[in-house]
LONU-753562 format. One record per residue: residue number from 1; residue in three letters; x, y, z of N, C-alpha, C in turn. Coordinates in Angstrom, 2 decimals. Layout:
% residues N
SITE	k	r	nu	nv	nw	cau	cav	caw	cu	cv	cw
SITE	NUM	ALA	X	Y	Z	X	Y	Z	X	Y	Z
...
END
This chain:
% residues 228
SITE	k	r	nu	nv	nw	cau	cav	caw	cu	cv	cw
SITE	1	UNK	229.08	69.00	216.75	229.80	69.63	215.65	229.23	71.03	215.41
SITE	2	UNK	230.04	71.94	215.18	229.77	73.28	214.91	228.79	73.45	213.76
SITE	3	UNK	228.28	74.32	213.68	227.31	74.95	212.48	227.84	75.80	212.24
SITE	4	UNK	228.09	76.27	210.95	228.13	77.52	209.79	227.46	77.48	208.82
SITE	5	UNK	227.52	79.13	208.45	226.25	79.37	207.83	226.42	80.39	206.95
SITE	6	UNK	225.95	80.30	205.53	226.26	81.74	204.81	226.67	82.84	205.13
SITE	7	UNK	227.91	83.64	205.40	228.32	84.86	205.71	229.10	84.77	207.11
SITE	8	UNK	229.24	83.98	207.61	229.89	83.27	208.70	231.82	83.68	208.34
SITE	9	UNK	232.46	84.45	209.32	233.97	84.63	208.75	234.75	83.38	209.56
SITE	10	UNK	235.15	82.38	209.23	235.63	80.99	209.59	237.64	81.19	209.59
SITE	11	UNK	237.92	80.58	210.03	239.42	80.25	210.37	239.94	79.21	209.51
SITE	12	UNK	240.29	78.91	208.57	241.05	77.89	207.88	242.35	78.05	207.56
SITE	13	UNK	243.50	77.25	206.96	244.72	77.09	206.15	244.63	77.08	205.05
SITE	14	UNK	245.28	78.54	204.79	245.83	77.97	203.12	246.65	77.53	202.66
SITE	15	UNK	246.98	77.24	201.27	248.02	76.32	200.54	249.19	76.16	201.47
SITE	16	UNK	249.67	77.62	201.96	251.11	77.42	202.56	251.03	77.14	204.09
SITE	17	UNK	249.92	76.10	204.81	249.68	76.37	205.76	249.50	77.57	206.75
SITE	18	UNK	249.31	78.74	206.32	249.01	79.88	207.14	247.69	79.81	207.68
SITE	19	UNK	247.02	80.44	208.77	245.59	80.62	208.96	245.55	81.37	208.42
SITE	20	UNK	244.31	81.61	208.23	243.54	82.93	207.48	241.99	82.62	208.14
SITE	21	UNK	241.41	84.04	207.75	239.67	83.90	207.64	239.20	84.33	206.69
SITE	22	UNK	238.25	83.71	206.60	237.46	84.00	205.41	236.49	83.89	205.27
SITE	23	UNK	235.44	84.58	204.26	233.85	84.57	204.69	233.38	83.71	203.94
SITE	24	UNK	232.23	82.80	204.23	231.48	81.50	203.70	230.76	82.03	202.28
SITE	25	UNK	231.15	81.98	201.31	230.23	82.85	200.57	228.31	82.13	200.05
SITE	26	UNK	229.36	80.78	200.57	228.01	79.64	199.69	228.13	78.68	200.65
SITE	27	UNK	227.12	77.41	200.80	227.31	76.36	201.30	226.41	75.20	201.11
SITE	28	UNK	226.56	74.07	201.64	225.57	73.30	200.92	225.87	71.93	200.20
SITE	29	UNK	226.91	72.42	199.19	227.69	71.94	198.25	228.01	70.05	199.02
SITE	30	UNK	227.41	69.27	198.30	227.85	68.01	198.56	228.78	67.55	197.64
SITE	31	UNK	230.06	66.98	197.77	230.76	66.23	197.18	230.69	64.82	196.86
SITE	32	UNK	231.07	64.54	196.36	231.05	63.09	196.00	230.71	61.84	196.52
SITE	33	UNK	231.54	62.18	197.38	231.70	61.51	199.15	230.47	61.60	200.19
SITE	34	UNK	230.00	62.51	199.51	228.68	62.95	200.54	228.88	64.00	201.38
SITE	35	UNK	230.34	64.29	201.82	230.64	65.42	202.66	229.81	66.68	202.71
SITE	36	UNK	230.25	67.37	203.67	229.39	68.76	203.32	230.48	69.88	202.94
SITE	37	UNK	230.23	70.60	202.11	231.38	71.67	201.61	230.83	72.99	201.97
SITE	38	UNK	232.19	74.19	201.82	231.35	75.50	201.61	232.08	75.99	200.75
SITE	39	UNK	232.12	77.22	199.91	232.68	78.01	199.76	232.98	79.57	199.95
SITE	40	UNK	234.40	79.94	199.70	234.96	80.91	199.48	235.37	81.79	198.63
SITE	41	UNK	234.48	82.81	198.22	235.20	82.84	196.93	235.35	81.98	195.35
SITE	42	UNK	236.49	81.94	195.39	236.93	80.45	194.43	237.24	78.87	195.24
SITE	43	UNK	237.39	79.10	196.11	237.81	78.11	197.15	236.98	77.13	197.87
SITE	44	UNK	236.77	76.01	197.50	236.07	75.25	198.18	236.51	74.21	199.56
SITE	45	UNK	236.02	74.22	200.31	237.07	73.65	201.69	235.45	72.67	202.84
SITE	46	UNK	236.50	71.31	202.82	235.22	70.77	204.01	235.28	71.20	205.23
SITE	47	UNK	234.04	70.65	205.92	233.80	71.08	207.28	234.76	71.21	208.45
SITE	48	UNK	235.47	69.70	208.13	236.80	69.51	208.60	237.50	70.45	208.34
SITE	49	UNK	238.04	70.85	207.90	238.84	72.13	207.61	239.30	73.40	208.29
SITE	50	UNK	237.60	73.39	208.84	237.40	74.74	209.63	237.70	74.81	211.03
SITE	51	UNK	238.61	75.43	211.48	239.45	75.32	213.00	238.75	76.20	213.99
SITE	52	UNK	237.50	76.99	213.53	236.82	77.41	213.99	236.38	79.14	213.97
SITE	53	UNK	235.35	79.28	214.23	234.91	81.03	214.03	236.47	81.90	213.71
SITE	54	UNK	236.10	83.07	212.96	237.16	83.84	213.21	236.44	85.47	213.42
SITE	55	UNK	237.37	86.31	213.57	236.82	87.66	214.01	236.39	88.43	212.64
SITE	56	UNK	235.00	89.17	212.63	234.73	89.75	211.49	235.50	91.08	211.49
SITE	57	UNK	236.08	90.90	209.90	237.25	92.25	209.93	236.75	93.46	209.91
SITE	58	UNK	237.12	94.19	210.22	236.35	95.73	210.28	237.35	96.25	209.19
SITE	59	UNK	236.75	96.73	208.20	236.91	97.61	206.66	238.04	98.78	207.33
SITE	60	UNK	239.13	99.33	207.05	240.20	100.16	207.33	239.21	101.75	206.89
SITE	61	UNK	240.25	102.85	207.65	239.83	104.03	207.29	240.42	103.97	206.00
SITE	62	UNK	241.90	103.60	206.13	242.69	103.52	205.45	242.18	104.04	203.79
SITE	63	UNK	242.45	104.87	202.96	241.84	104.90	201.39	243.21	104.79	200.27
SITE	64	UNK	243.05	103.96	199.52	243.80	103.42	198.77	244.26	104.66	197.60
SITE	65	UNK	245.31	104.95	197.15	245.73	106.13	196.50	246.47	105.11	195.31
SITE	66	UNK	246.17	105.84	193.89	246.59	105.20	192.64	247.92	104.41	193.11
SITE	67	UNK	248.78	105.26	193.34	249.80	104.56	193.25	249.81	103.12	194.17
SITE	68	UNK	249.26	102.73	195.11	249.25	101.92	196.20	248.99	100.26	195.64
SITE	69	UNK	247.96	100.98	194.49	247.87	99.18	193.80	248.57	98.77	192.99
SITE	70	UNK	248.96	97.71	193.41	249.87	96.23	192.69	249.40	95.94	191.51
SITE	71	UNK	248.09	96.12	191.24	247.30	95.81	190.17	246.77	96.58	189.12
SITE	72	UNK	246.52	96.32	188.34	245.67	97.58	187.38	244.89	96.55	186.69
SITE	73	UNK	243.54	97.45	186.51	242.48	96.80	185.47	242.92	96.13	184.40
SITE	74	UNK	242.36	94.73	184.26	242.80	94.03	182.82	243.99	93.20	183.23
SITE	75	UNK	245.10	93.32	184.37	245.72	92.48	184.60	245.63	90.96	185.00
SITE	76	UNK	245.80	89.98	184.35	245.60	88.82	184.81	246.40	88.27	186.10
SITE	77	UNK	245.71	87.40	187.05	246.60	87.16	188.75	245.70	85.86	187.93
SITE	78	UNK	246.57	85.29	189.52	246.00	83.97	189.83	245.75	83.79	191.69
SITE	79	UNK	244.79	83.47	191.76	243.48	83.84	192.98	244.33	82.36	193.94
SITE	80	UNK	244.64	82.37	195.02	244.95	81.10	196.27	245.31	80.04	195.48
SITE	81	UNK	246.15	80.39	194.28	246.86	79.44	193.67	246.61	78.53	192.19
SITE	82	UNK	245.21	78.51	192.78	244.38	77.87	191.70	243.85	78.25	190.66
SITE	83	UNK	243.44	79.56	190.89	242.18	79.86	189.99	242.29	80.91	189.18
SITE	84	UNK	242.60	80.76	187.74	242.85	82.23	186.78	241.62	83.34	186.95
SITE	85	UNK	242.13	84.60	187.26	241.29	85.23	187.13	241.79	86.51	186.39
SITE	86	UNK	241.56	88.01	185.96	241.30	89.36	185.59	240.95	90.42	186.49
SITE	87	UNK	241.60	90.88	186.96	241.33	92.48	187.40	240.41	93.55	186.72
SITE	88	UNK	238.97	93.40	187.39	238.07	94.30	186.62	237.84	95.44	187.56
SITE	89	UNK	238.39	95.32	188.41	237.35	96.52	189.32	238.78	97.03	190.33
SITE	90	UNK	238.70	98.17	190.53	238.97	98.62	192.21	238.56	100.02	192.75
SITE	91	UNK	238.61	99.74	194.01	238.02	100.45	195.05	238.74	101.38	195.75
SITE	92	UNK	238.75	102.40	195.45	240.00	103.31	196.24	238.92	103.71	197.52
SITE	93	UNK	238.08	103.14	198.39	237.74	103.33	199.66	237.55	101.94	200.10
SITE	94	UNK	237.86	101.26	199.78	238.05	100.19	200.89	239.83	99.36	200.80
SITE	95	UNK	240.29	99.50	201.86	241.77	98.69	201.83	241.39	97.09	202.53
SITE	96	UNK	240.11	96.89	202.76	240.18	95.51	202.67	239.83	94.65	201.92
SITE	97	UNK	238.80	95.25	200.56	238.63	94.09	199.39	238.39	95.61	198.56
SITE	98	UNK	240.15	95.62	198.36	240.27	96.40	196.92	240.13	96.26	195.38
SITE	99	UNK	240.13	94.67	195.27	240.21	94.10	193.99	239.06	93.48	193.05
SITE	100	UNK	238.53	93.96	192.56	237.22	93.14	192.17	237.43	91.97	190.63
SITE	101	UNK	237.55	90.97	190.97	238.08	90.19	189.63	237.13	89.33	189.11
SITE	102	UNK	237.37	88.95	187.99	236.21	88.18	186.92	236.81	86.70	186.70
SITE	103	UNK	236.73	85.99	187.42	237.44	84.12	187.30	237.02	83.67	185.58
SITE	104	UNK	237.87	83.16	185.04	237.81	82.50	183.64	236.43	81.64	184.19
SITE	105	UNK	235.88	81.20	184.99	234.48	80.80	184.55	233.13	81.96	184.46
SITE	106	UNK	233.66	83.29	184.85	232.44	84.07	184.69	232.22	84.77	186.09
SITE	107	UNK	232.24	84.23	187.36	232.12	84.61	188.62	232.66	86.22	188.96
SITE	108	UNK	232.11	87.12	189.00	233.01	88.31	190.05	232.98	87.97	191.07
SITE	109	UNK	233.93	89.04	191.77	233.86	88.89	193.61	234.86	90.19	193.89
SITE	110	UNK	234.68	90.55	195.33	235.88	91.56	195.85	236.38	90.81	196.39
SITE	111	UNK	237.81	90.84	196.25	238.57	89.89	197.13	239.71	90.68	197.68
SITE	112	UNK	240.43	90.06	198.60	241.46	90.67	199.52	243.07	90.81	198.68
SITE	113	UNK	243.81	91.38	199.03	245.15	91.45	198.27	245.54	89.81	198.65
SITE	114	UNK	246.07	89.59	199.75	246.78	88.46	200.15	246.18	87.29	199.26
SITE	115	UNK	244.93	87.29	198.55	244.58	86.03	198.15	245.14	85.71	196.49
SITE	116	UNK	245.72	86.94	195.86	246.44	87.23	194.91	247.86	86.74	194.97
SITE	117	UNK	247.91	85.34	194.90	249.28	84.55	194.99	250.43	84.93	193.87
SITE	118	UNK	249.55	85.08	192.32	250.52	85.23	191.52	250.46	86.22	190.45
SITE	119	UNK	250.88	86.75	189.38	250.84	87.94	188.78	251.12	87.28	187.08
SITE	120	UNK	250.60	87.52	186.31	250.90	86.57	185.21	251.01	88.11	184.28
SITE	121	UNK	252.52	88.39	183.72	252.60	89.66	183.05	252.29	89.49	181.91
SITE	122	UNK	252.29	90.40	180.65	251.85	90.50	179.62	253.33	89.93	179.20
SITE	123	UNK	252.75	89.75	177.64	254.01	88.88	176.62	255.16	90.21	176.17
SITE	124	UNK	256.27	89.84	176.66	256.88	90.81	176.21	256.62	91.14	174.58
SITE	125	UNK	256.82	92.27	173.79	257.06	92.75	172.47	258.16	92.28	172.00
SITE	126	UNK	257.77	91.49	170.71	259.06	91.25	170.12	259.90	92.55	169.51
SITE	127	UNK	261.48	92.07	169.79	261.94	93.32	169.02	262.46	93.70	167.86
SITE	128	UNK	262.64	94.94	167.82	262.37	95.09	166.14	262.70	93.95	164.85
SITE	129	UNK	263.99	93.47	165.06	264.49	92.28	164.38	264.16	91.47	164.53
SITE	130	UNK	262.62	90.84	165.46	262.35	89.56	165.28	261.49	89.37	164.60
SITE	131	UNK	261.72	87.87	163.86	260.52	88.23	162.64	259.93	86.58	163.45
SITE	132	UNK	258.11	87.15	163.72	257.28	86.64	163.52	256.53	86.08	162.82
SITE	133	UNK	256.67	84.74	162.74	255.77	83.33	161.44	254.33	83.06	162.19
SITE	134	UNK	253.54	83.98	161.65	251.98	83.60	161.79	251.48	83.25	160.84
SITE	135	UNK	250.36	81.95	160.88	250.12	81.64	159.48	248.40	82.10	159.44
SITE	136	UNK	248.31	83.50	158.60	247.05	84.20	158.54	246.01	83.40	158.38
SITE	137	UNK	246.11	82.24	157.47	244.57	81.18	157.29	244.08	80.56	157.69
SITE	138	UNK	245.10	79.72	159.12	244.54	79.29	160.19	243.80	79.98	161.22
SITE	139	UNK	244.89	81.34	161.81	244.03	82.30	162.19	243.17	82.89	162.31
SITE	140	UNK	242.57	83.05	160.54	241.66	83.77	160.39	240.11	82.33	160.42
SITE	141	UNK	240.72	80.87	160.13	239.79	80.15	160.18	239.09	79.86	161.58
SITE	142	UNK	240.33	79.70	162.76	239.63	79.86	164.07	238.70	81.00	164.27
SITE	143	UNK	239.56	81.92	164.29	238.48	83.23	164.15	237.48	82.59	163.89
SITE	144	UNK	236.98	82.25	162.78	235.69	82.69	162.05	234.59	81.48	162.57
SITE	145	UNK	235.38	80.62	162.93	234.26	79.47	163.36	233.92	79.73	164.85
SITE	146	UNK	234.97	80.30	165.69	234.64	80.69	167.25	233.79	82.08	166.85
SITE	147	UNK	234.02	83.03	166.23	232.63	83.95	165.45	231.20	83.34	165.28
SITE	148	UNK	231.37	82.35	164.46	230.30	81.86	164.01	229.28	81.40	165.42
SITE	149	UNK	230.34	80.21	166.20	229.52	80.00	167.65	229.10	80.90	168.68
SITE	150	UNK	229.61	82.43	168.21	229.58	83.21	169.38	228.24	84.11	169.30
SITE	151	UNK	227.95	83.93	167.95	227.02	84.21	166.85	225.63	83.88	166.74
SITE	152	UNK	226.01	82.41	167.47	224.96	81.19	167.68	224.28	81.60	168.89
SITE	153	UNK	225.23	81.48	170.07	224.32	81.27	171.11	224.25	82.28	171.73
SITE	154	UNK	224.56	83.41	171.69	224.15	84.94	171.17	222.36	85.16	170.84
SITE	155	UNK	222.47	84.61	169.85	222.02	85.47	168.65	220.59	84.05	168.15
SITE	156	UNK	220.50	83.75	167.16	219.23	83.05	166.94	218.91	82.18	167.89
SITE	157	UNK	219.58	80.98	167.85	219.45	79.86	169.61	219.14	80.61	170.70
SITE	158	UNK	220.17	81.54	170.72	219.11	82.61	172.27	217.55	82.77	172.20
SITE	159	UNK	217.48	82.83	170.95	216.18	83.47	171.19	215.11	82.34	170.91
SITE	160	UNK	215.73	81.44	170.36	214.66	80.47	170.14	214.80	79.43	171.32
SITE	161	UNK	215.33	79.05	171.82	215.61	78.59	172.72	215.73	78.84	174.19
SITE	162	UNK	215.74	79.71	174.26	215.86	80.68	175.58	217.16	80.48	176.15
SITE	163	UNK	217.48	81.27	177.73	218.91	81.30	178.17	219.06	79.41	178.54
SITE	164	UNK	220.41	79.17	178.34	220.82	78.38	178.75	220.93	77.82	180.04
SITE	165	UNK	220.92	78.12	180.91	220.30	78.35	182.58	219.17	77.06	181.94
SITE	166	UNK	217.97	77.73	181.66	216.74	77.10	181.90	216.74	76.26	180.61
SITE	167	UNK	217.10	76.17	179.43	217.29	75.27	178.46	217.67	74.06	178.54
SITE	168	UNK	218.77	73.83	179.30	219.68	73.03	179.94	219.20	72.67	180.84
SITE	169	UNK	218.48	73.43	181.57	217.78	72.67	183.01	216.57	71.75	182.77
SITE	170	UNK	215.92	72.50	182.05	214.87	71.36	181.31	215.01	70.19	180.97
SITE	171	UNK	216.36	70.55	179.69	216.73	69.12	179.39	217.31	68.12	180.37
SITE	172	UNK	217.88	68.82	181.84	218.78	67.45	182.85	217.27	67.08	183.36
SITE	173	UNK	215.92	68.01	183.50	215.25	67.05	184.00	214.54	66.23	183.52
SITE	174	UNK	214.20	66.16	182.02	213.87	65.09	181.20	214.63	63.84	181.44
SITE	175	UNK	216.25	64.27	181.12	217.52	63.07	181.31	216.84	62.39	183.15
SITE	176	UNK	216.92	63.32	183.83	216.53	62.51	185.15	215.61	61.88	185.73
SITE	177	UNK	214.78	62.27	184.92	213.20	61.36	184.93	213.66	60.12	183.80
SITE	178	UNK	214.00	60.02	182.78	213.98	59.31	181.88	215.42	57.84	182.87
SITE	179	UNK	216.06	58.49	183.07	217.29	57.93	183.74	217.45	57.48	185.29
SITE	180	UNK	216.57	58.12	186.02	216.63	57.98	187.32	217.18	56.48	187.97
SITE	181	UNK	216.68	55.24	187.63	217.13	54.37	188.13	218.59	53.88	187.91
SITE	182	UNK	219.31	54.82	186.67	220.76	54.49	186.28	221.47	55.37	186.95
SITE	183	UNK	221.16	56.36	187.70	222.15	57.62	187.93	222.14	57.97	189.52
SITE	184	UNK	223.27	57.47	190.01	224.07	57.88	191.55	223.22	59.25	191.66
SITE	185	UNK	223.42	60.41	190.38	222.96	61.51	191.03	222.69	62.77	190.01
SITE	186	UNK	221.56	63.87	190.57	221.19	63.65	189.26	222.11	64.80	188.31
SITE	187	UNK	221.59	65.12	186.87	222.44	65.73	186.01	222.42	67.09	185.90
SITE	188	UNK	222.96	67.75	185.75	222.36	69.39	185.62	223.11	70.10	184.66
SITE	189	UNK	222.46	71.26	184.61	222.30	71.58	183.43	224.06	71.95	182.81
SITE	190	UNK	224.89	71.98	183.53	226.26	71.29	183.27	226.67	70.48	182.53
SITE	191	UNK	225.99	69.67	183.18	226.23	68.51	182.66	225.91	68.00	181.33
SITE	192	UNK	224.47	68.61	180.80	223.67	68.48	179.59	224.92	69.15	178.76
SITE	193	UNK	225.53	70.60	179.10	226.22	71.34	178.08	227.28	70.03	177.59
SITE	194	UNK	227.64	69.35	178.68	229.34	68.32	178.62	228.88	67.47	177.30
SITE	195	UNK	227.38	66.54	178.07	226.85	65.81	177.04	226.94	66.01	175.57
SITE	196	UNK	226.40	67.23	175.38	226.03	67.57	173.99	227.52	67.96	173.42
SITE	197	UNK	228.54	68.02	174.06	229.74	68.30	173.48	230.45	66.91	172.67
SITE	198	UNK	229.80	65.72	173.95	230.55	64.65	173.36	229.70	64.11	172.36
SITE	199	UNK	228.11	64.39	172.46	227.46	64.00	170.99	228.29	64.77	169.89
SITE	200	UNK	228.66	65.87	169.68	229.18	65.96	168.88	230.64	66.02	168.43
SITE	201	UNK	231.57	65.22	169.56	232.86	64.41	169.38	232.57	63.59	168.37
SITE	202	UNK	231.57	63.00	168.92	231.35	61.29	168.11	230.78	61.45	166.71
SITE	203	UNK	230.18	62.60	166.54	229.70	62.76	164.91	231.44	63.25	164.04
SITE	204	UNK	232.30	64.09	164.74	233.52	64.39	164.13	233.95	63.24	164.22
SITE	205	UNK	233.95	62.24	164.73	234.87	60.51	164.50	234.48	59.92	163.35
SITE	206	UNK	233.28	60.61	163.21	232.83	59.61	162.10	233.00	60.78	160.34
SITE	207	UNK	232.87	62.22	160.78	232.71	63.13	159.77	234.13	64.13	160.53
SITE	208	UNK	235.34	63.81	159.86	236.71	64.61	160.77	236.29	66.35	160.03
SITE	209	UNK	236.16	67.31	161.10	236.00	68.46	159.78	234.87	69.01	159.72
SITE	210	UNK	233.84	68.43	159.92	232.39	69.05	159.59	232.43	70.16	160.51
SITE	211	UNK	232.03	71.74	159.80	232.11	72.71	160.62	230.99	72.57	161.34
SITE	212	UNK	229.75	72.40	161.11	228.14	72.75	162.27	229.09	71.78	163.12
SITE	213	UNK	229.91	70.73	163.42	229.65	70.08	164.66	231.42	70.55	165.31
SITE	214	UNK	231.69	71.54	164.46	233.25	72.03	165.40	232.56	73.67	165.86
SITE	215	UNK	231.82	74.21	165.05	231.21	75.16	165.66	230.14	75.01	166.81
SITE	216	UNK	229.28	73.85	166.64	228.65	73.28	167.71	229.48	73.32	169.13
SITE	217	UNK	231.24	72.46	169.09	231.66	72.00	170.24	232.09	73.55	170.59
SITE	218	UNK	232.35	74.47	170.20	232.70	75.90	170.51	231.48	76.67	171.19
SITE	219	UNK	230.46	76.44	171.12	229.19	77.26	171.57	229.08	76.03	172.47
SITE	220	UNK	228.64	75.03	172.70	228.65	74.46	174.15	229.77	74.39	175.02
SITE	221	UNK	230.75	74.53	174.49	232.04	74.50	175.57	231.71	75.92	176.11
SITE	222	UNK	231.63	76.76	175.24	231.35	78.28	175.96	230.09	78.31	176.87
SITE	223	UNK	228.99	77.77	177.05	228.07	77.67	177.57	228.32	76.93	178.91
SITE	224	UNK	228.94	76.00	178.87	229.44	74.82	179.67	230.34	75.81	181.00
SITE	225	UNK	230.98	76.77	180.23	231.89	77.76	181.35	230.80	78.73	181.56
SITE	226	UNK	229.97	78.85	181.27	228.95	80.03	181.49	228.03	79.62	183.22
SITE	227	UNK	227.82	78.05	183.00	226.85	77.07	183.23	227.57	76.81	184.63
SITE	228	UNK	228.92	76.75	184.64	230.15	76.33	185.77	229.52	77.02	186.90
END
């Protein structure tokens, strides 16, 4: 069986059965199954998968001129189908990874045009005669409690606690020493964020409403995508 290896440009199918290549960005990754995975990008694909080496692309003279991009900063796409991402970056000297985008879990990357399946436009403006029913007190109550968590783990918990990275990591290895003989495999610091979300599901079952534990589930869910 073949070997690949970080930075390796591989031959696979995407969604619409086309080949493509693409470079290994990561690897390692065991699934469930035990398989061995790599990734791409956003794209994760098994060994099986891979139809074999492909040719490393050589970067175009080619230089990209305003008008040429499809895209503009701040536009939201959606990445090989799957994966929401944002247009933060581009490159008017390279025409082979013009796009530099930020995935709703946090990840950048330069990526290629072709991997930009879909285009998600802004909300049209209502017009003049339409009248819009927003109800300001709900609004302003989300606001203030996603404020409050953003506030949190920001801001005092940061500092008393340190980054979440290593906070969280600490705590899966307590859980995995403490747990080891119950657990297929072990927990990480992911996982701790999930945990502590559903500890505090179960205190709202019992208290519907209590803000520390709806502001709580807002600062670990955000952490939890940080953590991804």
């Amino acid at each position: 069986m073949t070997e690949y290896q970080l930075g390796d440009y591989v031959r696979i199918r995407d969604h619409d059965g086309k080949e493509i290549t693409v470079r290994i960005d990561d690897s390692g990754f065991s699934n469930r199954q035990g398989g061995f995975t790599f990734k791409a990008g956003a794209r994760m694909f098994k060994h099986s998968e891979i139809l074999g080496l492909g040719e490393v692309p050589v970067a175009s003279e080619k230089k990209f001129e305003e008008e040429e991009f499809l895209f503009k900063i701040g536009d939201q796409v959606i990445i090989d189908r799957t994966s929401r991402a944002v247009i933060v970056g581009r490159d008017y000297r390279s025409a082979l990874y013009p796009y530099r985008v930020q995935y709703f879990g946090g990840q950048k990357d330069w990526i290629e045009v072709h991997r930009i399946k879909h285009f998600i436009p802004e909300l049209p403006t209502p017009a003049p005669d339409t009248e819009v029913h927003a109800d300001p007190v709900a609004e302003n109550e989300r606001a203030r409690i996603l404020s409050t968590a953003e506030k949190l783990i920001n801001g005092d918990r940061a500092k008393a606690y340190g980054h979440p990275k290593e906070n969280f990591g600490r705590i899966a290895a307590l859980w995995n020493a403490q747990l080891s003989k119950k657990l297929s495999e072990p927990l990480t610091a992911e996982d701790v964020a999930y945990a502590l979300v559903q500890l505090k599901m179960s205190r709202l079952a019992n208290t519907p409403g209590h803000e520390d534990s709806l502001v709580d589930v807002a600062g670990y869910i955000a952490l939890a995508g940080e953590l991804k």
